[in-house]
C-alpha positions in Angstrom: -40.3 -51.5 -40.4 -37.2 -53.6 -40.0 -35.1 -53.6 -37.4 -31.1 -52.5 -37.3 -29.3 -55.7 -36.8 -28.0 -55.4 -33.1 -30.1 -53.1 -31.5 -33.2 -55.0 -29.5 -36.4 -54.7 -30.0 -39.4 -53.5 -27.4 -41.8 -56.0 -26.5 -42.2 -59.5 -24.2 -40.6 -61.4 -27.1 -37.5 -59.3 -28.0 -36.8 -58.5 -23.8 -33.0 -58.7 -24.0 -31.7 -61.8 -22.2 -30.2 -61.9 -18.6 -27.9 -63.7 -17.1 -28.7 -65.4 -13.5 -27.9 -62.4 -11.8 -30.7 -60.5 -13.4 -28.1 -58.0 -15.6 -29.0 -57.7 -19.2 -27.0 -59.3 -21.5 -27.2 -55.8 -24.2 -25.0 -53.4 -24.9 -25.4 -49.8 -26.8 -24.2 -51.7 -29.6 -26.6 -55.0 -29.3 -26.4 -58.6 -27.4 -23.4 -59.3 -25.3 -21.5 -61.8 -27.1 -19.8 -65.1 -25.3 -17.2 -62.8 -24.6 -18.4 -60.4 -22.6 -19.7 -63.4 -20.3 -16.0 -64.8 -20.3 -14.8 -61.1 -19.4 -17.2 -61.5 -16.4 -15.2 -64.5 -15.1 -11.9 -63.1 -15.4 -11.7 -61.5 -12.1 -12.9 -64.3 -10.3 -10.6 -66.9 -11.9 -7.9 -63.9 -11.1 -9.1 -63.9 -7.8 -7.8 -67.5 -7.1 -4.8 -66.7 -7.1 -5.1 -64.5 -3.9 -5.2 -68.4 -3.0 -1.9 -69.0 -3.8 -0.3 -66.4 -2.2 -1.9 -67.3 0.9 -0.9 -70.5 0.2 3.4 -69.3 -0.4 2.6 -66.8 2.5 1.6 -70.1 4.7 4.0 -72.5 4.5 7.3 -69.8 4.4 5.9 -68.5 7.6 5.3 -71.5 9.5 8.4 -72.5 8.8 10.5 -69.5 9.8 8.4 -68.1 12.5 8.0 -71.8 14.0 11.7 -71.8 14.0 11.8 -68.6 15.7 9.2 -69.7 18.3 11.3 -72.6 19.4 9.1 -75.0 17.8 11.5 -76.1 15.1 15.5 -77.0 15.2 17.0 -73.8 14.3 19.1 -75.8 12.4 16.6 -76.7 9.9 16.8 -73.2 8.9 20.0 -73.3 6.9 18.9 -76.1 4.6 15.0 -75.2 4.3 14.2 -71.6 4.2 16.2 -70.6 1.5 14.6 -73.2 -0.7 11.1 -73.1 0.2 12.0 -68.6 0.6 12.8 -68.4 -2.8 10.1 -70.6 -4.9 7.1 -71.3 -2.0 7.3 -67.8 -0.1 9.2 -65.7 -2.7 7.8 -66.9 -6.2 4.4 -67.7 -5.1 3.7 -64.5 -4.0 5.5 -63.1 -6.4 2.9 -64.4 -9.1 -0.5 -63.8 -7.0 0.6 -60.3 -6.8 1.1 -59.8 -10.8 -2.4 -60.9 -10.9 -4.4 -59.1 -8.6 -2.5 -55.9 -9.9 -4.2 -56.8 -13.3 -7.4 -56.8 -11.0 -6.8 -53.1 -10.0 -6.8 -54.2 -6.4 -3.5 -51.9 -5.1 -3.3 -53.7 -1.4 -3.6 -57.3 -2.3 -1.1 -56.9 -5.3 1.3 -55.0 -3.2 1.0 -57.5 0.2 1.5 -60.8 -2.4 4.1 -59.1 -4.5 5.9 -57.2 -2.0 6.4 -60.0 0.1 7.2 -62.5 -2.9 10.1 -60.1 -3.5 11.1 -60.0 0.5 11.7 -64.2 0.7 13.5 -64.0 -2.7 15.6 -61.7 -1.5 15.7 -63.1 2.1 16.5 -66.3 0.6 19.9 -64.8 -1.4 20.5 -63.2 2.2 20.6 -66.1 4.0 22.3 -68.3 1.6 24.9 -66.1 0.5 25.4 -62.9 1.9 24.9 -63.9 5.7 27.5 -67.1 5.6 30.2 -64.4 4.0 29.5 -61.7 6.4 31.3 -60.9 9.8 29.7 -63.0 12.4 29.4 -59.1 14.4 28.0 -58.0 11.8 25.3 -60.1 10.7 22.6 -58.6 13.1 22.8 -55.3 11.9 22.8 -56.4 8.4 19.5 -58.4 9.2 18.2 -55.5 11.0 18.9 -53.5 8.3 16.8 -55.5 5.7 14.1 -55.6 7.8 13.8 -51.9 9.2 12.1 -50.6 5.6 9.9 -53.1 5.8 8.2 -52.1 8.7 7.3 -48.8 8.0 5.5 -50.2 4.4 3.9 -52.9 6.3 2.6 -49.9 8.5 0.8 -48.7 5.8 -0.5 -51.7 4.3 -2.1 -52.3 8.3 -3.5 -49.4 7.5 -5.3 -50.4 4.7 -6.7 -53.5 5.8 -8.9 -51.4 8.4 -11.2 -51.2 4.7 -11.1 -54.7 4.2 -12.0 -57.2 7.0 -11.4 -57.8 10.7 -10.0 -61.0 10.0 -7.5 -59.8 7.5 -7.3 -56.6 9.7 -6.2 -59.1 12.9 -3.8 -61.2 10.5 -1.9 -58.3 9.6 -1.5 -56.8 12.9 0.4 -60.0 13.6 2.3 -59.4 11.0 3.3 -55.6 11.9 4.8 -57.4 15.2 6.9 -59.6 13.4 8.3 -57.2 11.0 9.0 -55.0 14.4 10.5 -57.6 16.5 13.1 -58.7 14.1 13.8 -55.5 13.3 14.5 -55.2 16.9 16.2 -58.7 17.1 18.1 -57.9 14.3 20.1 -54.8 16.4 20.0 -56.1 19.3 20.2 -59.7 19.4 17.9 -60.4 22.4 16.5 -64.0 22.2 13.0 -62.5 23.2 12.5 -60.4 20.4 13.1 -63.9 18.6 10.5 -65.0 20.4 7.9 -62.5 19.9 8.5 -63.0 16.0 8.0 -66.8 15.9 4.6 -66.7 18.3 3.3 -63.2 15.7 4.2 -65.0 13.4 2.3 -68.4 13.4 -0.6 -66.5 14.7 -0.5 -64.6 11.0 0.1 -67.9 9.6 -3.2 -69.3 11.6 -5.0 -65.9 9.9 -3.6 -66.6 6.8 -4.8 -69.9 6.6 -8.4 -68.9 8.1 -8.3 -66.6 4.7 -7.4 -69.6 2.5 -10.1 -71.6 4.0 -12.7 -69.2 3.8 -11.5 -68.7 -0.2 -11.4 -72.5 -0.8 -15.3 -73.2 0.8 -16.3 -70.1 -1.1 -15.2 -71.4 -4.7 -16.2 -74.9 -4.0 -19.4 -74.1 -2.0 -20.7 -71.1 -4.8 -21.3 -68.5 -1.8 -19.5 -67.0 1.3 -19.1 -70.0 4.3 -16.3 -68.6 6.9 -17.4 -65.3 8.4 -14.7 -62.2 7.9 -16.1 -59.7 9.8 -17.0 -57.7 6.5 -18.6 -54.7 8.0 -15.2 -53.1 8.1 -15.0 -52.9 4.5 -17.2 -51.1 1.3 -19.2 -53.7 -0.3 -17.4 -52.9 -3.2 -14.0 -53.0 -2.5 -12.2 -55.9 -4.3 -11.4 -59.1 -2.0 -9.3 -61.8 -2.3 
């Protein structure tokens, strides 16, 4: 009796071929064609650029929390941040949250898209809006743009209690910053300012403990940098 084309066979010489994992390489219709393998390595090449995002979400906040802290000239802020804002912080992000909402993962897409759209817009703010607003004003005005933000970054904390305590720690770090300049932003008080720039670089240092653990991952083949991963579901979707 012949066999239907695409349905296997029983029997040592027909077994249905796996891939390294051990998963069968059959469907209900027959064998898995080249496609389904690439399918396979979609979310991971997705899941790269979580990198990237990191990598936007990096460098925008050393710069502007460092200048906050003290570390850098404030100066420097007038000519850099709304450059590196609006392509390296805003754009960035921007992108690695379109792709991670294709992966069906809700919090990463929402962090790295969210906050792409915050430095775009916080780069219009700063070089437009702020330089043709009342000098009295321009506290409440920053306040202002900052004050919804804290309450959605409340809930994204929230939601990195599932993931990791190292993604858990980097985000309470950045709860504080998106608090103190609120508070900054009303009241003025250099030590609010303060308290942002130091939250900030220590999200910064999180963020780039992320990246590194990401990087070493890909290039190594297997997790390296240890995340603290019995906060999470095995199967919840990292980045």
């Amino acid at each position: 009796m012949n066999t239907p084309v695409g349905t296997p066979s029983h029997g040592p010489q027909h077994d249905p071929p796996h891939d390294p994992a051990g998963r069968a390489l059959w469907n209900r219709q027959g064998p898995v064609a080249q496609s389904a393998s690439v399918k396979r390595m979609e979310p991971s090449a997705q899941a790269q650029l979580g990198a990237l995002g990191l990598t936007g979400f990096i460098v925008v906040t050393t710069i502007a929390t460092g200048i906050d802290a003290g570390v850098f000239p404030e100066k420097l802020g007038h000519s850099v941040l709304p450059l590196v804002g609006f392509f390296i912080g805003g754009l960035a992000q921007l992108l690695a949250g379109l792709f991670q909402a294709q992966r069906g993962d809700t919090w990463h897409a929402t962090v790295f898209g969210g906050f792409g759209l915050f430095w775009m817009a916080k780069a219009c703010l700063l070089q437009w809006v702020l330089p043709a607003t009342d000098p009295a004003l321009r506290g409440d005005v920053s306040g202002l743009f900052t004050l919804p933000w804290v309450f959605v970054v409340f809930v994204l904390w929230l939601g990195s209690w599932r993931i990791h305590l190292v993604l858990l720690s980097t985000f309470t770090c950045v709860l504080v910053v998106f608090v103190a300049m609120t508070v900054n932003g009303f009241t003025g008080e250099l030590i609010w300012n303060r308290i942002t720039g130091w939250a900030g670089l220590l999200a910064a240092l999180g963020a780039l403990y992320l990246l590194a653990g990401q990087i070493l991952a890909s290039t190594w083949g297997r997790p390296v940098l240890p995340m603290g991963r019995f906060l999470a579901p095995e199967e919840h979707p990292e980045t």
